[in-house]
N, C-alpha and C positions, 0 to 999 in steps of 0.2 A: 504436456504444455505445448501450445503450439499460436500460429497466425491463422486467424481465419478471413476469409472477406467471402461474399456473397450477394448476389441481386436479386431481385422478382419483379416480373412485368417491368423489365427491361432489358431493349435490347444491348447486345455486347456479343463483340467478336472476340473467340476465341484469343487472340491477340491481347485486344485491352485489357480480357481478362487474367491476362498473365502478367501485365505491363500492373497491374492493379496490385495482383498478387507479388508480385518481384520485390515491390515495396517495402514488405515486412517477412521476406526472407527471414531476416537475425532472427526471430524467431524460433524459425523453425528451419532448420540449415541441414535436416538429415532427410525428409523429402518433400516434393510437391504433388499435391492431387488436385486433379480441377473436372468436373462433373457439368454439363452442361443441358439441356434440354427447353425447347422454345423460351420461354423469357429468362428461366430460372439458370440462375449461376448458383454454384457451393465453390468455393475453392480454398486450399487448406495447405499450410507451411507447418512439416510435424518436426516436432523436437520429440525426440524418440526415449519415452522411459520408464511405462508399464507395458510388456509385449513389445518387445523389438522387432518382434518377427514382420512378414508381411501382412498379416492377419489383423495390425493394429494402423492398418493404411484408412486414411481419410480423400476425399467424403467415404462413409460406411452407406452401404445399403441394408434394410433390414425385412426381411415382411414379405417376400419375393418380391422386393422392389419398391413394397410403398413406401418406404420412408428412404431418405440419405440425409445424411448428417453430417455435421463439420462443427467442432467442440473444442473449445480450448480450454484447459484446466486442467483440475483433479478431482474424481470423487473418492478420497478416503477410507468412507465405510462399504468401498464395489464388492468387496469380500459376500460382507452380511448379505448385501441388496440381491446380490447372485445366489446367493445360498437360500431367499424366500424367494425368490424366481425359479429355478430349478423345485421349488419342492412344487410349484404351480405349474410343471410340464415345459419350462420354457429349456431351449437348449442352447449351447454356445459355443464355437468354432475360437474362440479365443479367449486369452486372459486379461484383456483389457480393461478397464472400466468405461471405454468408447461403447464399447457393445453392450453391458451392462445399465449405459445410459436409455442407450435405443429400446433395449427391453421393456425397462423401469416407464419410460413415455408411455411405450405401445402398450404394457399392460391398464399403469394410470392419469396416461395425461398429463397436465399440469400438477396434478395431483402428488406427483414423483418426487418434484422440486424437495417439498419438505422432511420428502427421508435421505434428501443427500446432506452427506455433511463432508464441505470444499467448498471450491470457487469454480465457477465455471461463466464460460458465454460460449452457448449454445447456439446452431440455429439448423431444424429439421424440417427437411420438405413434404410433405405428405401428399403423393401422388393422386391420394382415392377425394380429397376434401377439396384439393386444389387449395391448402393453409399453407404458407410458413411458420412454424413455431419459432418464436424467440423469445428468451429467458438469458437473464444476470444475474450472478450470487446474491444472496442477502444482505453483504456488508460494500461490494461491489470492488471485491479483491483482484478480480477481472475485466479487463477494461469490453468497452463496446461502444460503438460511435456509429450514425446513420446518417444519410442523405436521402430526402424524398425527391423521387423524380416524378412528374405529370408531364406524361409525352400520348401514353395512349391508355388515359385512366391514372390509377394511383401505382403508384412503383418504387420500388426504395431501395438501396443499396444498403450494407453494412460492412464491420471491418473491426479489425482488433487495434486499430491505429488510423489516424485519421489521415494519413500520408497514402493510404490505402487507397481513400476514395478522392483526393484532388483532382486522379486526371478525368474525375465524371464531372466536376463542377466548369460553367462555361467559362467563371471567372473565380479567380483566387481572392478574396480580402479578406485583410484583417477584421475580427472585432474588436474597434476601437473601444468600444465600452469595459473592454475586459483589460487588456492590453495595455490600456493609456493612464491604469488606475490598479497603482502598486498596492493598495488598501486589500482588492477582489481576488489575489493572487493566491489566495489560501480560501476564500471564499466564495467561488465558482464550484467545484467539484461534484457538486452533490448537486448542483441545478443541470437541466439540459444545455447549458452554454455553452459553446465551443470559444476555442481563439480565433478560430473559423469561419467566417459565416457558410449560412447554406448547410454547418453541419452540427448534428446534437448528437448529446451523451445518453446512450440508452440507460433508464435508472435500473438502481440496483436494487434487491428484493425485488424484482418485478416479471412479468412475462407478457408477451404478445402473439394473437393471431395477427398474420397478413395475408390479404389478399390483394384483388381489384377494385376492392371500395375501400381500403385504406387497414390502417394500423390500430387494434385496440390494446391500450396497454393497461392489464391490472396488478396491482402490488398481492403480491401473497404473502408478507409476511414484513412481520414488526415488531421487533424487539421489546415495545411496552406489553405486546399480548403476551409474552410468554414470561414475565416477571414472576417469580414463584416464592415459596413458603422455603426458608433453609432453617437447619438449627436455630437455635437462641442462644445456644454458647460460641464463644467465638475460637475455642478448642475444636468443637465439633465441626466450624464450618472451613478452618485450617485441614483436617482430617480430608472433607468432602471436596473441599480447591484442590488438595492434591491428587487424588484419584481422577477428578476428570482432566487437570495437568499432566497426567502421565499419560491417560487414556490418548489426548490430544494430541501428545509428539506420538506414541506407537504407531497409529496408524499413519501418521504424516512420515516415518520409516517404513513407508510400503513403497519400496522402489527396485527397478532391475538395472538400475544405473548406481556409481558412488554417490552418497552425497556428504555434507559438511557441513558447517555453518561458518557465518560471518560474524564474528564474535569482538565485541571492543571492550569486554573487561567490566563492564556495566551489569547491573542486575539481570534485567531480563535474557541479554544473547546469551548471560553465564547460566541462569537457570534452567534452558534450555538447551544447553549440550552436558548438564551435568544429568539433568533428566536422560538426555540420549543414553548417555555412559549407563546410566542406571538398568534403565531398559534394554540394552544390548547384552547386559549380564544375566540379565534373569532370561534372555530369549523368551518371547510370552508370542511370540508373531510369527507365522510361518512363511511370512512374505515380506519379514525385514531383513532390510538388506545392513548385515553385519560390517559392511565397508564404510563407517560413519567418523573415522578419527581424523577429521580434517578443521581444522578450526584457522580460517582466514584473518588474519587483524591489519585495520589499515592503520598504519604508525606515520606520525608526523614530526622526527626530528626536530628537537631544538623548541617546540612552542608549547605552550599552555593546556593546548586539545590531544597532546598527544597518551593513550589510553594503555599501552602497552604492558607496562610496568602491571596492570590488573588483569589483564588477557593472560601475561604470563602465570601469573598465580592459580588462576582456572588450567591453564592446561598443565602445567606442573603437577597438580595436587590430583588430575585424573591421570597421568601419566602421557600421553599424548602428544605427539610433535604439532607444531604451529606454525606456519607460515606468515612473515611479516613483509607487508605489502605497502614499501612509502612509497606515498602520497608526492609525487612530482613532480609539478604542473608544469614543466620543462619536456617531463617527456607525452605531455597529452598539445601544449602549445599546436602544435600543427593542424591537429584535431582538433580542435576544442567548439571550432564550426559543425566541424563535424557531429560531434559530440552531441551540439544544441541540436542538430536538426533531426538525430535519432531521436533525443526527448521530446522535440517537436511542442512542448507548452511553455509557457511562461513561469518562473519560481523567482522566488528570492536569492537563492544561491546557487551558486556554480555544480553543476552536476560530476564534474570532473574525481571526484573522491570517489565516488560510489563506483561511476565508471570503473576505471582503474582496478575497484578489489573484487568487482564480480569478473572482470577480463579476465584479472588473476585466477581464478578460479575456473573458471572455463580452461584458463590456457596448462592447469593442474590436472583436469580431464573431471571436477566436481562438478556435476551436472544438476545436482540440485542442493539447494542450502537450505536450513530450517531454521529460520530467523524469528529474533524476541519482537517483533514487530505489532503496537497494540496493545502494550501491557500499559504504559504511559496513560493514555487517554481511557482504557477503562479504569483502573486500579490509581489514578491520580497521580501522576508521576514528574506532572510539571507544578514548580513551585507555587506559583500566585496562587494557583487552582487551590491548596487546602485550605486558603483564607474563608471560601462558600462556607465551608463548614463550622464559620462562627454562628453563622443564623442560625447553626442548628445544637448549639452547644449550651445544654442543661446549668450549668456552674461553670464557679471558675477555675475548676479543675480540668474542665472539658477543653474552656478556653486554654488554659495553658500549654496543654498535652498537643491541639493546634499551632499553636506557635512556636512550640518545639520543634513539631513537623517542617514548620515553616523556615526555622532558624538551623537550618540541620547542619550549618558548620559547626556550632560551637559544639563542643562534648558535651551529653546530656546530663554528667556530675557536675561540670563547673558552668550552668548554662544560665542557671537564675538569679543572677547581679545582671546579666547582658538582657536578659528575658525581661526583669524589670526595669531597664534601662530603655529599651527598645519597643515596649510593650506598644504604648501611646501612640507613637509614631508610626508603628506597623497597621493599626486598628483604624488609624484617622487618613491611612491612604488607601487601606482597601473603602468606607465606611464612603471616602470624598470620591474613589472610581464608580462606587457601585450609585451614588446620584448622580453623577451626571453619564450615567449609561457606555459606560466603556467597557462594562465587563462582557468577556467573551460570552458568558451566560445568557445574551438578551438578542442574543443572535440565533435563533430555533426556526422553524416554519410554522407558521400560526395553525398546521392543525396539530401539532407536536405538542405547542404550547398552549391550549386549548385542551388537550386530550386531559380528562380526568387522572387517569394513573399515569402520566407523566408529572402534573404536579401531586401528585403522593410520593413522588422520588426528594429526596432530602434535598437540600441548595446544592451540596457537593457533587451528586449524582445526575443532578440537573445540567452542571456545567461541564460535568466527563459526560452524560449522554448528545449535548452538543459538541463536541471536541470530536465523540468517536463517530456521529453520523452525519455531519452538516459542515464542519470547515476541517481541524488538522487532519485528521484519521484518513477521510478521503481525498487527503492530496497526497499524505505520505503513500498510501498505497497505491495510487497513480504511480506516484515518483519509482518506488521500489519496482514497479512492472516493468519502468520502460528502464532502469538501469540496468538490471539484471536481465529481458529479454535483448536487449542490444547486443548483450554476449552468447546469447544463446542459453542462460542457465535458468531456472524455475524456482521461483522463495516460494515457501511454505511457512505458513507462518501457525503454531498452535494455539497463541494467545486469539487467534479470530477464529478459532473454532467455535461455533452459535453456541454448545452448551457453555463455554466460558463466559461470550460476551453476554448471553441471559441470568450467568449466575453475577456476574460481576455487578447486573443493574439489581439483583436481588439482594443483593447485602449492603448496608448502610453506610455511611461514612466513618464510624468506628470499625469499624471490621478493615479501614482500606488504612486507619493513623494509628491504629494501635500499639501504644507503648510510645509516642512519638513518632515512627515508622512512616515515610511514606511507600506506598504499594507493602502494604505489614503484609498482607494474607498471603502473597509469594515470597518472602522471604520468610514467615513463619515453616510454610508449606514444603520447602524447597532447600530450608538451612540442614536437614539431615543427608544432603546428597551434595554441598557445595564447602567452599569451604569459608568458613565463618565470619574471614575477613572483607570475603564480596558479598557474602548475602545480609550481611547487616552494616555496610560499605554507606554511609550516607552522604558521602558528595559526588555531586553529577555533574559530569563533562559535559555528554550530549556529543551527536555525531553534528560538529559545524567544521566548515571549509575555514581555515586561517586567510580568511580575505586579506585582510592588512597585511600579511605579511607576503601574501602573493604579490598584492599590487604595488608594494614597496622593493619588491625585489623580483623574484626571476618572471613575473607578469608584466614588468612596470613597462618594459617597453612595447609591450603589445598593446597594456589598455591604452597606452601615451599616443601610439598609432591610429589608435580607432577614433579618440574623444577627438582627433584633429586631424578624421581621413572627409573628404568632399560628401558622403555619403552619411554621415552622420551630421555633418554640419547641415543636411537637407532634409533628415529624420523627421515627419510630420507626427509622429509618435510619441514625442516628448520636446521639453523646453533644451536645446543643444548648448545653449551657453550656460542656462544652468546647469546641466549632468555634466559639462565638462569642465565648470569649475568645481563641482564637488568631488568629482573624479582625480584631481589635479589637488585637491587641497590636502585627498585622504594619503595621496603619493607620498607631497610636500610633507605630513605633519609626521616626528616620529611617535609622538604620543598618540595619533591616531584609536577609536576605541574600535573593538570589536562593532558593535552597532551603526559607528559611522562607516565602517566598512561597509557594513550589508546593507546599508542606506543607499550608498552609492556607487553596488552594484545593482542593487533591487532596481533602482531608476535609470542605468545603460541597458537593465535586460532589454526592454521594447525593442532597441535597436540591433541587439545582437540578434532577436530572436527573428526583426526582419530580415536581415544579414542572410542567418540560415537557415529558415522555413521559408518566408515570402517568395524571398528574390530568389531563389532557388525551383521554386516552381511556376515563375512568371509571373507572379500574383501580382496584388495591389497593397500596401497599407494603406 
């Protein structure tokens, strides 16, 4: 895991190229490499954790020279890919999967892409074609951002952060369209848009030549093509979820570094280090690294969100010590500028949480974590979401088993006086969203929605297939890069492993509510290794920042500073008198809701994030 940036047919001194690269150090904080020759830059920030040795230094050269590379990610299955390369004559000076990339290229091209299975953003020069290659994951778990420059011909910069490339732009602005419009803030991700102008998002599943007559970018690959045939018992397909769930943490435990997980006592981060625990017992991996018993929890004293009490029962029940990491916006206050300008994008909520427990982690010496990240958005895991699945319900038994789903506080013995009480009322607000077009569902890109075998996907898998590739999935995984590379640590996450996200769109919506269950098929799968009271645990916290309770107490006097500092009163970014009464009202009120919280920081973000991106680099809003 590491920072990359890089140019072509442009020029750059030695200098800016370091002033470029400096930028996203946090990344990669164990070395720098920078590689230079007439137009072309590679330059590379490595966080050091397959091959420690020198051997695993970036840019790599391959080929006596023709190719050099600079790579950020992981390929997971380098093992296999190495082991049908070597039996093809190829050889290799190291154990990295860096050099197993360059192989895998030079033997197939673009071709390579779809036998890796990880994240990556790549970009390889190739001496003899005069091409840059560049490539993004399929689900785009790796960030990549560009800037075209036309100074002599076509030329473009890239970067693993878009802080990277500011000091090539002549001028800083905001995109006001993005920026000014709390709505977009979950719904940009997956388009080329920046907060930036002047700079775009390289897409994910995709790859590009570049030269001197510009950039062509094609998609290789697409989650509705690889839709497949599974059981027809939903036994057998519990059986087949679990095999490639185990398969998926093993090799994401190919490491020469510790690693751990961030774990909050919820389904997914618990099925996920209970699987580790599993698979560390059987040793099945000759390249897992048995130093896995670290389980991070970030604890919130005293409020509603706090998750502890269920963390503690997962590491309990595997035996394993825990570290409990509160959450203290007291001790980030100083930072917290700071904070925004490492995340460098726009969100709804405070980044400050996440910060804090990957720090923690880093400053433990866990250098990577294997997080449940993604079970949600394919397996259904957000409420409203199982309501799709009434269009697709045979009786009213089907119906019921749905709104069980839906109603997962009540206990599922004493649940049908509340079930017939509520029934009406649940059916006539999903029934009154889904006319007048609110449902997150109708938000696709028209050749998605258009595509034949996307509408063969049931309602339910239609609205987890936009969730995981078009608005939440690709912000949360934005989000999780730049909190955890800010410290320097690497998430791995096994629910984005493609054979998962391909089977997950392969199985129907009973197989994901089964028995009432939401995400049934991992707690079916995953309850012989966990223990019974989290993996059949049906109410969900969710990892949210206790806004109100920050800005009512040890925040209050900082947001009080800001809503009525000279600079916010001149924010052309947002309405100032409105954000600072609703900021003031959420202080004032004690009954305050969770919602109006994040209302009314959602609507100060613009300004913070001019605060600490804009005005920090000269720019414009």
């Amino acid at each position: 895991m590491c920072g990359i940036f890089g140019a072509l047919n442009v020029k750059l001194s030695e200098e800016k190229a370091r002033v470029c690269l400096s930028r996203i150090r946090h990344r990669g904080p164990d070395d720098e490499g920078l590689w230079q020759e007439g137009g072309v830059t590679l330059g590379h920030r490595r966080l050091s954790i397959l091959d420690l040795s020198e051997n695993g230094r970036q840019p790599m050269s391959y080929c006596d020279g023709r190719y050099e590379m600079v790579y950020n990610g992981e390929i997971y299955n380098f093992i296999e890919i190495r082991e049908e390369l070597i039996r093809k004559g190829y050889h290799f000076q190291s154990d990295s999967d860096t050099e197993v990339v360059l192989a895998a290229y030079a033997e197939w091209r673009e071709d390579c892409l779809l036998r890796f299975n990880g994240m990556w953003a790549i970009a390889i020069w190739d001496r003899k074609d005069r091409k840059m290659f560049l490539s993004r994951d399929r689900f785009g778990v790796k960030p990549l951002y560009y800037t075209e420059i036309r100074e002599n011909g076509y030329g473009v910069a890239f970067a693993s952060e878009m802080k990277a490339l500011t000091p090539l732009l002549k001028e800083v602005h905001a995109n006001r369209k993005i920026v000014m419009n709390p709505a977009l803030m979950v719904h940009y991700e997956h388009t080329e848009e920046c907060v930036i102008e002047g700079l775009k998002r390289f897409p994910p599943a995709s790859y590009a030549y570049v030269d001197e007559n510009g950039m062509r970018i094609t998609k290789f690959y697409d989650t509705l093509d690889h839709i497949h045939s599974v059981p027809a018992s939903y036994e057998s397909q519990v059986e087949e979820f679990r095999a490639l769930f185990l398969d998926a943490c093993r090799i994401r435990m190919r490491s020469d570094v510790t690693i751990g997980t961030a774990l909050s006592g919820g389904l997914d981060s618990s099925a996920t280090i209970c699987a580790m625990a599993h698979l560390a017992r059987s040793g099945t991996d000759a390249r897992m690294n048995h130093d896995w018993q670290h389980a991070f929890v970030a604890s919130f004293p005293g409020t509603a969100l706090d998750e502890t009490m269920y963390a503690k029962k997962v590491t309990d029940y595997l035996g394993i010590p825990s570290t409990f990491v509160e959450i203290n916006p007291l001790k980030m206050v100083d930072r917290f500028e700071d904070c925004l300008a490492m995340f460098e994008d726009v969100y709804v909520t405070s980044p400050i949480p996440m910060m804090m427990l990957y720090s923690a982690l880093r400053e433990h010496g866990t250098l990577v974590t294997i997080d449940g990240h993604g079970a949600d958005e394919l397996f259904g895991g957000y409420t409203f979401d199982f309501l799709h699945a009434l269009d697709d319900a045979k009786n009213k038994e089907e119906r019921r088993l749905i709104l069980s789903a839906y109603m997962d506080s009540f206990p599922k013995d004493n649940s049908n006086t509340a079930l017939r009480r509520n029934e009406r009322q649940i059916l006539m607000k999903y029934y009154r969203r889904k006319i007048t077009g609110r449902l997150r569902g109708d938000i696709v890109k028209p050749e998605a929605a258009q595509n034949p075998k996307f509408r063969r996907l049931d309602h339910l898998n239609r609205i987890l297939y936009a969730s995981t590739h078009e608005n939440i999935l690709p912000t949360l995984l934005r989000n999780y890069d730049r909190y955890s590379m800010a410290n320097g640590v690497e998430i791995r996450m096994p629910f984005m492993d493609y054979r998962i996200v391909e089977y997950a769109f392969s199985i129907g919506w009973r197989s994901k509510l089964h028995g009432g269950y939401s995400k049934s098929i991992i707690r079916d799968a995953m309850a012989p290794y966990m223990p019974p009271e989290i993996a059949y645990r049906k109410s969900k916290i969710g990892f949210n920042t206790p806004i109100v309770e920050w800005m009512q107490g040890p925040m209050k006097e900082y947001f009080l500073d800001i809503v009525h500092s000279s600079g916010f009163s001149g924010c052309t970014l947002l309405e100032p008198e409105k954000v600072r009464k609703q900021v003031e009202d959420v202080i004032a009120n004690p009954h305050a809701s969770f919602a109006e919280g994040e209302s009314a920081f959602r609507s100060l973000y613009p300004y913070l994030w001019q605060k600490s991106v804009i005005d920090r680099t000269g720019g414009f809003a």
